[in-house]
Phi, psi and omega in degrees: 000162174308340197253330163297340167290322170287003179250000159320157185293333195291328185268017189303340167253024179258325187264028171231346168281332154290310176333306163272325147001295191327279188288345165313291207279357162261345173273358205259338175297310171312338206256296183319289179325280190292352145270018157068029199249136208259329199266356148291325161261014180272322197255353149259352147315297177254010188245126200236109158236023142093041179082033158286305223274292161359278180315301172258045158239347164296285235282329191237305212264311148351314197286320188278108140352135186282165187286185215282343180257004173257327153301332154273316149346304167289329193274344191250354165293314208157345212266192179252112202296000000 
């Protein structure tokens, strides 16, 4: 049957490759979502590279700062840098 084949022993890397995936790709969604990148989470949503694509948009594309005149512009609003 179908479910004794995927639960074969054989398939032991598929499930440590979900195992890691799994939380990459829930924080970089979570991370997107709540900074409003709607097509950053359309596209680690559907595109599965096993948390790489994840990793780098937590670790590097998340990270950069908006450029410095769109930060004096919010700071000459009211805001908060």
């Amino acid at each position: 049957m179908l479910s004794e084949a995927f639960f074969s022993p054989g398939n032991w890397i598929i499930w440590l490759a979900i195992l890691w995936s799994l939380p990459w790709k829930g924080m970089a969604l979570w991370k997107s979502a709540k900074r409003g990148k709607v097509w950053w989470f359309i596209a680690l949503f559907l595109i599965n590279t096993v948390g790489l694509l994840d990793m780098v948009y937590l670790f590097i594309i998340s990270e950069r700062r908006r450029p410095i005149a769109s930060r004096k512009n919010r700071n000459q609003n009211g805001g908060a840098a």
